[in-house]
Structures are given as C-alpha cells and as structure tokens.
C-alpha positions as CSV (number, residue, x, y, z in Angstrom):
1,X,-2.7,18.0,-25.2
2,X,-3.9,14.7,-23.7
3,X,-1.5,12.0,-23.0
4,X,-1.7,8.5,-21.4
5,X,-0.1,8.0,-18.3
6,X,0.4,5.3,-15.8
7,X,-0.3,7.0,-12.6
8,X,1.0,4.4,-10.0
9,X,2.4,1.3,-10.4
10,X,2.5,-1.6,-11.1
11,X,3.1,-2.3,-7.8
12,X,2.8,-4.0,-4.1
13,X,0.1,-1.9,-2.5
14,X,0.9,-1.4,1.2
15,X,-1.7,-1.9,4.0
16,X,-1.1,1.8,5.2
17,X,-2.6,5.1,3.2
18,X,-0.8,7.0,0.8
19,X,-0.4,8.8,-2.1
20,X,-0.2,7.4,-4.8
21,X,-0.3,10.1,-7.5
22,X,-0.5,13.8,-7.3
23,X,-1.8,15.7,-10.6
24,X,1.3,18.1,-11.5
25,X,0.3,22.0,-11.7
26,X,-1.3,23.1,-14.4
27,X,-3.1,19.8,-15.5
28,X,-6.3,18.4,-15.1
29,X,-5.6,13.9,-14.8
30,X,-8.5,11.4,-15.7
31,X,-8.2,8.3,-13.9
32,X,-9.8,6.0,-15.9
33,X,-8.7,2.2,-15.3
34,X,-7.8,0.5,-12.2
35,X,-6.0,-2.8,-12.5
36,X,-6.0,-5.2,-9.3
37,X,-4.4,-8.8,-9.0
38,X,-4.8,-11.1,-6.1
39,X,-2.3,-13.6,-6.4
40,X,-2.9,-15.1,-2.7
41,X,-5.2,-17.4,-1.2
42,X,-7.3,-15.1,0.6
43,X,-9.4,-11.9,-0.2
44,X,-7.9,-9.0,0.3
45,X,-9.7,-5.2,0.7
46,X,-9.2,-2.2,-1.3
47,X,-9.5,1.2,-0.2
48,X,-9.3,4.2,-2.9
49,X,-9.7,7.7,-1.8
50,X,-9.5,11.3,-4.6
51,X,-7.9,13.5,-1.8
52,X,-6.8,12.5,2.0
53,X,-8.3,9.6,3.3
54,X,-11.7,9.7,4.7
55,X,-14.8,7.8,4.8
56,X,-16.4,10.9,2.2
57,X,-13.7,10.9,-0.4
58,X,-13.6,7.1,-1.0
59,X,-14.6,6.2,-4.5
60,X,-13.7,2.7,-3.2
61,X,-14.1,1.3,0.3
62,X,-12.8,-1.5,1.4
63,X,-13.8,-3.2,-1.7
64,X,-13.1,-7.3,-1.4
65,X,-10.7,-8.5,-4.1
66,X,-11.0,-12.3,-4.4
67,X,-8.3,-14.7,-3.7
68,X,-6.4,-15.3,-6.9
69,X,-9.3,-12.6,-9.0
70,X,-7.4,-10.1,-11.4
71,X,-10.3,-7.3,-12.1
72,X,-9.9,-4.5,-14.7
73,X,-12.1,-1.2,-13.2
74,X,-13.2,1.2,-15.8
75,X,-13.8,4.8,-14.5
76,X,-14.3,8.6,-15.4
77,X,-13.3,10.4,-12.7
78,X,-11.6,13.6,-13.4
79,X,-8.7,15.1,-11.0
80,X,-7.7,18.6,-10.9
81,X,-4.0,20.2,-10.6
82,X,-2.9,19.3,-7.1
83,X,-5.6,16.6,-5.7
84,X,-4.1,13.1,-5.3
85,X,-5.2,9.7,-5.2
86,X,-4.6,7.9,-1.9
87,X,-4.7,4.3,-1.4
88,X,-3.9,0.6,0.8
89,X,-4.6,-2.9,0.7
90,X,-6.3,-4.2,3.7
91,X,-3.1,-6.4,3.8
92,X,0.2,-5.3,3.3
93,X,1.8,-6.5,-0.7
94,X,-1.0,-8.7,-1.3
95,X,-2.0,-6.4,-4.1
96,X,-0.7,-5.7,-7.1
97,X,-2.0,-2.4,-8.2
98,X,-1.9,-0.3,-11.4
99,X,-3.8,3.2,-12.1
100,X,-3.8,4.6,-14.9
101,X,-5.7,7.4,-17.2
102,X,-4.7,10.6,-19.2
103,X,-3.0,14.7,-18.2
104,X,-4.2,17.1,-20.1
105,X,-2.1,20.4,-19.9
106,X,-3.4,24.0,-19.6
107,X,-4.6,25.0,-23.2
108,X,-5.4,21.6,-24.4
C-alpha cells in the first residue's frame, strides 16, 4: 500500500550532516518533492546525499538557494529499506527544509 509521508521536516536545516530520514524495514520510500525557503539576505548552500555523505552519493551538492527564494524540487528517486537521506545547509538554520514522498510496504 502506498502512502504519503513527510519524511523530514518542516524544519531549520543545520550546517552539519545528518540523517534526515531512514526508510523503515520492509519498505521501499520515493522521495519525490524537496521544499526549500530562504528567508535571509544571503544565499545559502544545500547539500543532499541518499546514503552517508560523500561527494558520489550527492543528488545535490552544495546547490545555492537564493536570498529570500522558496523553490519547490520535483524528484523520482526511489529509496530502499534501510538507506537514509542525509543533509546540511551551508549555514546553520538558514534553511527551512521539507522532504517529502511516498512508503510503500512489502506486498504492495
């Protein structure tokens, strides 16, 4: 069965990697919209990685988010059971940050 789900926030993105989201066990997740808001004077980076950190699992890399921009992302990008999304703001809470897409559980 597919359902919607809001996998992380919204919320203040902070300037140091994390994870954001972990797909539960037996589900495959499709992240499919990324929501960003800049509400300060400055640009501000984005960094968005499907598993830990690294320059070869960024679907986004340092990706410049204008000063006061709000940008809707739409994606496909299918997760399986256990992989996470990882993320930071080049600066700390200058972000606000929403991802978002649908679980489907084993048998849908």
């Amino acid at each position: 069965m597919r359902k919607p789900v809001r996998f992380y926030g919204p919320a203040q993105l902070p300037n140091t990697t994390g994870t954001r989201y972990t797909v539960p066990a037996s589900t495959t997740a499709i992240l499919r919209h990324i929501k960003l808001s800049n509400p300060t004077g400055s640009p501000v980076t984005f960094t968005l990685s499907i598993g830990a950190d690294a320059a070869g699992t960024r679907i986004y890399d340092a990706y410049s988010v204008a000063a006061g921009a709000n940008l809707d992302i739409w994606v496909y990008e299918p997760l399986t059971a256990a992989e996470i999304l990882a993320a930071n703001a080049g600066t700390a809470t200058a972000l606000v940050v929403t991802l978002s897409g649908d679980e489907l559980s084993v048998g849908y």
